[in-house]
LUMLUMDREN-2810 file (N, C-alpha, C; in Angstrom, 1 decimal):
<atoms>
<atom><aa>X</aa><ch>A</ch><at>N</at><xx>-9.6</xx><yy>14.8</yy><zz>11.6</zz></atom>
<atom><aa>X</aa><ch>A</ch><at>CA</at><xx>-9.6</xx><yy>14.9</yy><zz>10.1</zz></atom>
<atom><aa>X</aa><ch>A</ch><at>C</at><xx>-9.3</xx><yy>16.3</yy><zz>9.7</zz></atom>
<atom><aa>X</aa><ch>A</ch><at>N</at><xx>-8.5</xx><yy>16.8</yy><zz>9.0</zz></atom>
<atom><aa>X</aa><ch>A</ch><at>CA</at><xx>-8.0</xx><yy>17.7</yy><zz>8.3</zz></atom>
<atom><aa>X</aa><ch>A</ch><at>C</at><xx>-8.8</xx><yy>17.9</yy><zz>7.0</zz></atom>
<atom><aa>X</aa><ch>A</ch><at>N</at><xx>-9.6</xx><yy>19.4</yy><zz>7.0</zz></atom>
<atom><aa>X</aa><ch>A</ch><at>CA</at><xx>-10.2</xx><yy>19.4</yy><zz>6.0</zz></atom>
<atom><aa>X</aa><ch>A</ch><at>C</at><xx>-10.2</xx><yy>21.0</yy><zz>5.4</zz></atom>
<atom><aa>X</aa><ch>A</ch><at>N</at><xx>-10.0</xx><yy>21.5</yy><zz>3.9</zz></atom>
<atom><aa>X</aa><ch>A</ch><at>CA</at><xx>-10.0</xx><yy>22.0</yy><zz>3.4</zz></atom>
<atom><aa>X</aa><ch>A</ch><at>C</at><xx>-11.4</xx><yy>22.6</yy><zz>3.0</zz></atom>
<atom><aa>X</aa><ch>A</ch><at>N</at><xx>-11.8</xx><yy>23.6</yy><zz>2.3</zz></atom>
<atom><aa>X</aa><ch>A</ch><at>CA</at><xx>-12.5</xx><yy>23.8</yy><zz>1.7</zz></atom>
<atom><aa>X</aa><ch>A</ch><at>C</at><xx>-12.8</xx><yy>22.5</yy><zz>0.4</zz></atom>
<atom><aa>X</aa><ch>A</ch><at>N</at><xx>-13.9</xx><yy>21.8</yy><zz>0.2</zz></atom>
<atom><aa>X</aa><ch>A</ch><at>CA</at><xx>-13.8</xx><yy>21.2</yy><zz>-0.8</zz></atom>
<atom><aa>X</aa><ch>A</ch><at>C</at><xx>-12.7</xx><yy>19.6</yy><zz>-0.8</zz></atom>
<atom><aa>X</aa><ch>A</ch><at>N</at><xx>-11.9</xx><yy>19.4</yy><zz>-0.2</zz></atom>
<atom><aa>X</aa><ch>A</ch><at>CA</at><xx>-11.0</xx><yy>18.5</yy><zz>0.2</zz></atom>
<atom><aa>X</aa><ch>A</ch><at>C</at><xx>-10.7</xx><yy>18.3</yy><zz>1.6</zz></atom>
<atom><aa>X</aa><ch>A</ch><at>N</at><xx>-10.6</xx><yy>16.8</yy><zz>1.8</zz></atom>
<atom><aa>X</aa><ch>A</ch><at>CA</at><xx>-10.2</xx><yy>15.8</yy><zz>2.9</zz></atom>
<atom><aa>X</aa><ch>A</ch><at>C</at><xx>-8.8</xx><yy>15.8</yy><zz>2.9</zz></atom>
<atom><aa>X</aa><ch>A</ch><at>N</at><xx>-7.8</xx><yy>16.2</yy><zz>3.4</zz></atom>
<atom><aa>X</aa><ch>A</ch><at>CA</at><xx>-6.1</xx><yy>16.4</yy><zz>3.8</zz></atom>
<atom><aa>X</aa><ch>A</ch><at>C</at><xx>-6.2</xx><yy>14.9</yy><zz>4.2</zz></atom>
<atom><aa>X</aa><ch>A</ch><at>N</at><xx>-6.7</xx><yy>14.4</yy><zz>5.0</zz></atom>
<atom><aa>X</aa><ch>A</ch><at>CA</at><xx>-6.2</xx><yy>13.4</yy><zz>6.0</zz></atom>
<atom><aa>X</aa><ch>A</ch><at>C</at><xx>-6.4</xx><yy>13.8</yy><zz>7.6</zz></atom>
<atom><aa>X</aa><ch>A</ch><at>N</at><xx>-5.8</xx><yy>12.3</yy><zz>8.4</zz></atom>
<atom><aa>X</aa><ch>A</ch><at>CA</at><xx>-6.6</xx><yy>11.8</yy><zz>9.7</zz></atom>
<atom><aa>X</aa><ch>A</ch><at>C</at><xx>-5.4</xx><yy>12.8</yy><zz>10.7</zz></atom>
<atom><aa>X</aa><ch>A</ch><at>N</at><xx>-6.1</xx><yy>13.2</yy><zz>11.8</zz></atom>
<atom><aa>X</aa><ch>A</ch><at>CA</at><xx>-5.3</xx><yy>13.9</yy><zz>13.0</zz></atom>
<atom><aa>X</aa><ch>A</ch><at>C</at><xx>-4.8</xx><yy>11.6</yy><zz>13.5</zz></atom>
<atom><aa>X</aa><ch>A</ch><at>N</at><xx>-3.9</xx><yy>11.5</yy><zz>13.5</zz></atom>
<atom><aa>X</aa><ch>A</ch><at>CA</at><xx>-3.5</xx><yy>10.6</yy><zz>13.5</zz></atom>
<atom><aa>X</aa><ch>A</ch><at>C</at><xx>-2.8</xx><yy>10.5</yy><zz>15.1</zz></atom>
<atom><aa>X</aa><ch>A</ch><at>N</at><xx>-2.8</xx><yy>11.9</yy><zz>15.9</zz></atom>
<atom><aa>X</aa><ch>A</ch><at>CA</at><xx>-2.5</xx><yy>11.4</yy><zz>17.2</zz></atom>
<atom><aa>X</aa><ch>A</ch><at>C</at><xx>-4.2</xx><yy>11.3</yy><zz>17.9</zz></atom>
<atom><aa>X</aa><ch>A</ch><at>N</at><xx>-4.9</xx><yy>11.6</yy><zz>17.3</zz></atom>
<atom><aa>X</aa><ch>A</ch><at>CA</at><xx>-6.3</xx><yy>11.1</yy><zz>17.8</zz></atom>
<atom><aa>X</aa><ch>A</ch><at>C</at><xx>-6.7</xx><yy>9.5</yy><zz>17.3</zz></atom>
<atom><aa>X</aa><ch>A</ch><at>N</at><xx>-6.3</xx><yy>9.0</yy><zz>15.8</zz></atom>
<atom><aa>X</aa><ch>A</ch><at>CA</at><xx>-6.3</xx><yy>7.9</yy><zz>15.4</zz></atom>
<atom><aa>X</aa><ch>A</ch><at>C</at><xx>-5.3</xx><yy>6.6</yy><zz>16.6</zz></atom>
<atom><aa>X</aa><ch>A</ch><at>N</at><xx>-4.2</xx><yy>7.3</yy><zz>17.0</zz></atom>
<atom><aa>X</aa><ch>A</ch><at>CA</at><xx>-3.4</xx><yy>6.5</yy><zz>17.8</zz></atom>
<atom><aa>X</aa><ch>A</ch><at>C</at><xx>-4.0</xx><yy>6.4</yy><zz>18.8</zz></atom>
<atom><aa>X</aa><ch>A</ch><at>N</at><xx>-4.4</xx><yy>7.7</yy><zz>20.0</zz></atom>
<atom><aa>X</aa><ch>A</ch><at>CA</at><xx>-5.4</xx><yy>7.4</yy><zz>21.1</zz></atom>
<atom><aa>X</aa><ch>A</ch><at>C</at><xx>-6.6</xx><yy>6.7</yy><zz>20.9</zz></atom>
<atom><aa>X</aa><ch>A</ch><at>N</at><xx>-7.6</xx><yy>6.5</yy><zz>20.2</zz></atom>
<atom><aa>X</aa><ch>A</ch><at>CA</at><xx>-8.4</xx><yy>6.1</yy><zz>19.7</zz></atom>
<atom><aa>X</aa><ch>A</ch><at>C</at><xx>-7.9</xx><yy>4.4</yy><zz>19.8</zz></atom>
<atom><aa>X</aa><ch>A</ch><at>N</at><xx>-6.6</xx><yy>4.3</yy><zz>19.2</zz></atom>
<atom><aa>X</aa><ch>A</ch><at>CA</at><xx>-6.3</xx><yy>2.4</yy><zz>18.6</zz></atom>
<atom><aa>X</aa><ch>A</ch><at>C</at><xx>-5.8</xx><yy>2.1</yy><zz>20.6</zz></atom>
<atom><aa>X</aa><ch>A</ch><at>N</at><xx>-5.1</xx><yy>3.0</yy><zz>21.4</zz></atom>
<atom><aa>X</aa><ch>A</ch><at>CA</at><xx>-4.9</xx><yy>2.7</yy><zz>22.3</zz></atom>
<atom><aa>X</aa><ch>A</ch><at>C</at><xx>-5.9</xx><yy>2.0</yy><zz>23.3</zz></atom>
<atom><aa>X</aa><ch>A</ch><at>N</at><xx>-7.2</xx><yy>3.1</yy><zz>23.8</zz></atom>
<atom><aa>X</aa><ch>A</ch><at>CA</at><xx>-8.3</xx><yy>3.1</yy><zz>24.2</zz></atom>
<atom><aa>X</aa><ch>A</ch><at>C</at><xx>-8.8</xx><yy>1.8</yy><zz>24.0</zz></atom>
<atom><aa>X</aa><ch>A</ch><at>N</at><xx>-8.7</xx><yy>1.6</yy><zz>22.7</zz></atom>
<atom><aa>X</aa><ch>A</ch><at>CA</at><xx>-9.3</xx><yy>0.1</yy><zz>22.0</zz></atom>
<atom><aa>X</aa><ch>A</ch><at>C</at><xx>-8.6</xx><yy>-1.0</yy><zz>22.8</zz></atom>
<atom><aa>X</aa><ch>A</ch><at>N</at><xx>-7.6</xx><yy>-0.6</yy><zz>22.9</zz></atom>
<atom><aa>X</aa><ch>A</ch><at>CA</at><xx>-6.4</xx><yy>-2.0</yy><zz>23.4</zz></atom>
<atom><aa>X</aa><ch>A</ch><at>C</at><xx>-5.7</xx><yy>-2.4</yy><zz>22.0</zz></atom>
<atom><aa>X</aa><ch>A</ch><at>N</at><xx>-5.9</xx><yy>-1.5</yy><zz>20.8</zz></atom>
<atom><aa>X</aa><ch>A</ch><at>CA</at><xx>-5.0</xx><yy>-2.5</yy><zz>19.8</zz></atom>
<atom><aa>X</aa><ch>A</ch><at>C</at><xx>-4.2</xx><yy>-2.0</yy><zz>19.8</zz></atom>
<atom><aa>X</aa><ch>A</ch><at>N</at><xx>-2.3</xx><yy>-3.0</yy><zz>19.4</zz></atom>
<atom><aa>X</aa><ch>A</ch><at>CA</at><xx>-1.6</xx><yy>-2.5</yy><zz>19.6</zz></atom>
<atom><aa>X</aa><ch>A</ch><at>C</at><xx>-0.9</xx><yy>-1.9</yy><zz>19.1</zz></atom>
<atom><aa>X</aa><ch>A</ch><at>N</at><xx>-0.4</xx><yy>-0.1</yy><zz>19.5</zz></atom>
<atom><aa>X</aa><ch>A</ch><at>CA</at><xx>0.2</xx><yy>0.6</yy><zz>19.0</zz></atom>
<atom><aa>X</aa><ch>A</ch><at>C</at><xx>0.9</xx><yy>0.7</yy><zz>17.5</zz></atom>
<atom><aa>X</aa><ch>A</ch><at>N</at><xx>1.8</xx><yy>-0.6</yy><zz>17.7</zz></atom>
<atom><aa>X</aa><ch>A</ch><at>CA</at><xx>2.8</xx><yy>-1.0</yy><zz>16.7</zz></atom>
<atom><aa>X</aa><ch>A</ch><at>C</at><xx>1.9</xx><yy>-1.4</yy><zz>15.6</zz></atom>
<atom><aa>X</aa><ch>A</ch><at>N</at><xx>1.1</xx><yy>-1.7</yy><zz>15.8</zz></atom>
<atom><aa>X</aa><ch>A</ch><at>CA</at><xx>0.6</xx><yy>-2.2</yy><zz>14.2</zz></atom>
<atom><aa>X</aa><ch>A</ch><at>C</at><xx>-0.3</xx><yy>-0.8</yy><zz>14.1</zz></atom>
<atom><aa>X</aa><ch>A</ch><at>N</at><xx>-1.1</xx><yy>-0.6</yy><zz>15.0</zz></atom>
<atom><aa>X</aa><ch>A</ch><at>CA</at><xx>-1.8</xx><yy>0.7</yy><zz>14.3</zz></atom>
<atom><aa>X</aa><ch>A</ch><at>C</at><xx>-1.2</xx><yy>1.5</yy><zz>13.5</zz></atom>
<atom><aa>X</aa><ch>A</ch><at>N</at><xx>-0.1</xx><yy>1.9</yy><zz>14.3</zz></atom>
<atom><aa>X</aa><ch>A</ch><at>CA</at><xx>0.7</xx><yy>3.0</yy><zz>13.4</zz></atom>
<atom><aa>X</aa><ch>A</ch><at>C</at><xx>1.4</xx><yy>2.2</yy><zz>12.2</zz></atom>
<atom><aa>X</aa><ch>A</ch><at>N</at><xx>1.3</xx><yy>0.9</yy><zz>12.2</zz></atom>
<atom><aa>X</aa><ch>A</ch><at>CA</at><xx>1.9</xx><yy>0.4</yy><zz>10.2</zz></atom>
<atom><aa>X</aa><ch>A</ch><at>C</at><xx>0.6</xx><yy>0.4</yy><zz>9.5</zz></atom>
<atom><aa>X</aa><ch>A</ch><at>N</at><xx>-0.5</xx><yy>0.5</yy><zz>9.8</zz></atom>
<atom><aa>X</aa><ch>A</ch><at>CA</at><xx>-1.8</xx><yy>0.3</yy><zz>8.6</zz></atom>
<atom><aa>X</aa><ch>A</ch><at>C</at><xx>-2.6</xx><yy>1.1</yy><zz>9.0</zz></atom>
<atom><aa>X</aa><ch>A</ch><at>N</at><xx>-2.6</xx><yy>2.1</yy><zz>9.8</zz></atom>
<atom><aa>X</aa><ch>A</ch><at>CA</at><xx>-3.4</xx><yy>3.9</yy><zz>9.9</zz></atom>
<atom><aa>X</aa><ch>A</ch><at>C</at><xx>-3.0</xx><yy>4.3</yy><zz>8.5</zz></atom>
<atom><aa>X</aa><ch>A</ch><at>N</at><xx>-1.4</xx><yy>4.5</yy><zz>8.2</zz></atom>
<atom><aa>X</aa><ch>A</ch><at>CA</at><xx>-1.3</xx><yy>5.4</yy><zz>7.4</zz></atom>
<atom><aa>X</aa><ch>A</ch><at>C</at><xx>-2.0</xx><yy>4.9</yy><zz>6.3</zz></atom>
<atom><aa>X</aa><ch>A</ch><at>N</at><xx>-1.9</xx><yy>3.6</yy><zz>5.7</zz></atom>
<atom><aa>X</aa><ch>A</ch><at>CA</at><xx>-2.5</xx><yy>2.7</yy><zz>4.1</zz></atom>
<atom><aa>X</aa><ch>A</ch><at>C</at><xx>-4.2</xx><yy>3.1</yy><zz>4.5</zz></atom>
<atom><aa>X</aa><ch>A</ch><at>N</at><xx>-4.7</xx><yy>3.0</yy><zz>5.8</zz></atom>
<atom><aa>X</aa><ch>A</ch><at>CA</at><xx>-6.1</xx><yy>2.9</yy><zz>5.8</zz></atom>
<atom><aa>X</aa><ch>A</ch><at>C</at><xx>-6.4</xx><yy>4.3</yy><zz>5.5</zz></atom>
<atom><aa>X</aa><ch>A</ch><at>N</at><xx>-5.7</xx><yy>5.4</yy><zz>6.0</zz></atom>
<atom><aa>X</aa><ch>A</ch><at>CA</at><xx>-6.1</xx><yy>7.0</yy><zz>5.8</zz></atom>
<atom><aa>X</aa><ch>A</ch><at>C</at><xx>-5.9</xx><yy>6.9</yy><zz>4.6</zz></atom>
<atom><aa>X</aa><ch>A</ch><at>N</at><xx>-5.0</xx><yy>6.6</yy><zz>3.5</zz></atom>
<atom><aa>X</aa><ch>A</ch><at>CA</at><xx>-4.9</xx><yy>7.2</yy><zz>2.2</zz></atom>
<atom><aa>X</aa><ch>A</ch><at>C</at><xx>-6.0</xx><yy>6.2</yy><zz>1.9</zz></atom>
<atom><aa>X</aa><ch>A</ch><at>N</at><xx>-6.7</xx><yy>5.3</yy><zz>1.8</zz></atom>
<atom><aa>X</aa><ch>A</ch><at>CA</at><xx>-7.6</xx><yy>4.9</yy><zz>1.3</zz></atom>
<atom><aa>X</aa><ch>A</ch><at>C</at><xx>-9.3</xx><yy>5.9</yy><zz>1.3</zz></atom>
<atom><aa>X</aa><ch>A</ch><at>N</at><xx>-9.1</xx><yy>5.8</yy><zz>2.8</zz></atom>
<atom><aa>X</aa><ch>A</ch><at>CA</at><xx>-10.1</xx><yy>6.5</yy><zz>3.0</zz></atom>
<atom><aa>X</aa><ch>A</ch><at>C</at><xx>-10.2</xx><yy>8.3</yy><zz>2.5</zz></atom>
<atom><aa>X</aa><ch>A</ch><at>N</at><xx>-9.1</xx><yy>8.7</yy><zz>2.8</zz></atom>
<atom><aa>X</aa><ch>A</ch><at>CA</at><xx>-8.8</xx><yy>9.9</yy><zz>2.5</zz></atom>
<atom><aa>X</aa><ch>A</ch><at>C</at><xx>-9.6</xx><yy>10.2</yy><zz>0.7</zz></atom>
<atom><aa>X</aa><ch>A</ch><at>N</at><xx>-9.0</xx><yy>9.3</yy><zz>-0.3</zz></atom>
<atom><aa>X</aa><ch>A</ch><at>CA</at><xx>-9.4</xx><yy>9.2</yy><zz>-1.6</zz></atom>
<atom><aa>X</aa><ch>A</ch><at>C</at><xx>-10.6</xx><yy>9.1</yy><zz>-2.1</zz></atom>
<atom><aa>X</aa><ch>A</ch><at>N</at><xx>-11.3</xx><yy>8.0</yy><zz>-1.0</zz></atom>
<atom><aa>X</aa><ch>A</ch><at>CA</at><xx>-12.5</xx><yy>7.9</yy><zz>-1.1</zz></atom>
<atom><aa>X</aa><ch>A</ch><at>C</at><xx>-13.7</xx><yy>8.9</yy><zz>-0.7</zz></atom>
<atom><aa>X</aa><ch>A</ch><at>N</at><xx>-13.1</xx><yy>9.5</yy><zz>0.2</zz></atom>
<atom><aa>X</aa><ch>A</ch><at>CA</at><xx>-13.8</xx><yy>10.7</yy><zz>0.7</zz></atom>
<atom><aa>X</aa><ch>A</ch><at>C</at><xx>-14.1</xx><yy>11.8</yy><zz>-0.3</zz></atom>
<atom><aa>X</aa><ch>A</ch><at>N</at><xx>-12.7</xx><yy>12.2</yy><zz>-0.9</zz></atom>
<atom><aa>X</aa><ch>A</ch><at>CA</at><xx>-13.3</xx><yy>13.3</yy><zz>-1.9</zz></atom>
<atom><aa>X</aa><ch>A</ch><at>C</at><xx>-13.4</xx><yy>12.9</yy><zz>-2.9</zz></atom>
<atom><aa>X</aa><ch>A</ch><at>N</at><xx>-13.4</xx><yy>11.6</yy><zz>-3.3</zz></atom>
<atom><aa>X</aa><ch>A</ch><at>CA</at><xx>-14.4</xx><yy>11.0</yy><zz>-4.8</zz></atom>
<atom><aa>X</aa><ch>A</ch><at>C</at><xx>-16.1</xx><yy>11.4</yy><zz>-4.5</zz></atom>
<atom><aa>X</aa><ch>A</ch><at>N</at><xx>-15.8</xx><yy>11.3</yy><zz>-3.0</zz></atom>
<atom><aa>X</aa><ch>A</ch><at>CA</at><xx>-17.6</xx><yy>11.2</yy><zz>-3.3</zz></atom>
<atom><aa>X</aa><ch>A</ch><at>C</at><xx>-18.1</xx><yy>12.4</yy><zz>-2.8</zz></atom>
<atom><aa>X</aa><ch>A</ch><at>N</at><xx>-17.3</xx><yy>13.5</yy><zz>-2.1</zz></atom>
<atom><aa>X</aa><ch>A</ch><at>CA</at><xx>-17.3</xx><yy>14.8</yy><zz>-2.3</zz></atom>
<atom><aa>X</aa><ch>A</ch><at>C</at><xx>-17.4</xx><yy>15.3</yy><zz>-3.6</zz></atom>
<atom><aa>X</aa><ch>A</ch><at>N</at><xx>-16.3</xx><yy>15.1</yy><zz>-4.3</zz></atom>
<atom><aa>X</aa><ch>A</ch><at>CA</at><xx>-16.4</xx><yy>15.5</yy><zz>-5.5</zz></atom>
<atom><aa>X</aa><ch>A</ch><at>C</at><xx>-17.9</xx><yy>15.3</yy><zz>-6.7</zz></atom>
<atom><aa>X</aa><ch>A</ch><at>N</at><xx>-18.1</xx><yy>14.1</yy><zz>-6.6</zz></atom>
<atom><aa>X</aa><ch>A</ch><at>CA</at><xx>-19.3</xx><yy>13.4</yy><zz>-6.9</zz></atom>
<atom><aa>X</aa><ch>A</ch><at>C</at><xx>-20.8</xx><yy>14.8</yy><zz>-6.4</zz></atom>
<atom><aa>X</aa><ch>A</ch><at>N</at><xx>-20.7</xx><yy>15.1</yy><zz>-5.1</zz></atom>
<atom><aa>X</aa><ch>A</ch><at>CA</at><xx>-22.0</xx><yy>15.6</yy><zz>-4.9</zz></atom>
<atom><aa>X</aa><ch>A</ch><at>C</at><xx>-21.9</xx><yy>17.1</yy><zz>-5.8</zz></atom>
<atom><aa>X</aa><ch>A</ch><at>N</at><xx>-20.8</xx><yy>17.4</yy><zz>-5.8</zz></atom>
<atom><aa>X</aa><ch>A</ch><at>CA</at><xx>-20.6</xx><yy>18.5</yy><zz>-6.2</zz></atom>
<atom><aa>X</aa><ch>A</ch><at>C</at><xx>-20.8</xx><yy>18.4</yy><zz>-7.7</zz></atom>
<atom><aa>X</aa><ch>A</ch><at>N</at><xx>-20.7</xx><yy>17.8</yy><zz>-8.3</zz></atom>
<atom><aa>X</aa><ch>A</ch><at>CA</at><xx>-20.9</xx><yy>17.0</yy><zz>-9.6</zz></atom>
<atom><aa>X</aa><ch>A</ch><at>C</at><xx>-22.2</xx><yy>17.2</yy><zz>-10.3</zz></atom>
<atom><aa>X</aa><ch>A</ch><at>N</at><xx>-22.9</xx><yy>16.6</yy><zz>-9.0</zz></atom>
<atom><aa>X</aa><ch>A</ch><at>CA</at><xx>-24.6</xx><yy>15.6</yy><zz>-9.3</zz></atom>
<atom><aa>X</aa><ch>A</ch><at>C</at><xx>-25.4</xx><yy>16.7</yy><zz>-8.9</zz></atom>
</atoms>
């Protein structure tokens, strides 16, 4: 994970790929729905970052 002061960049995504391999899932589809899963997650991350810093 790529992280800023204060902000989430996004997933080291050749550790996401070794990770989906290890698993046995297969490559091809990891690498089509890592990227939609990271920006989800990515978003959600500094909402709730943002949030503590907030509260």
């Amino acid at each position: 994970m790529r992280v800023v002061p204060g902000a989430v960049l996004g997933w080291d995504m050749g550790a996401a790929m070794a990770l989906a391999r290890a698993l046995g899932i297969d490559t091809l589809i990891a690498a089509e729905l890592l990227p939609e899963i990271e920006a989800v997650m990515v978003r959600k991350l500094n909402e709730q970052m943002e949030g503590r810093r907030d509260g």
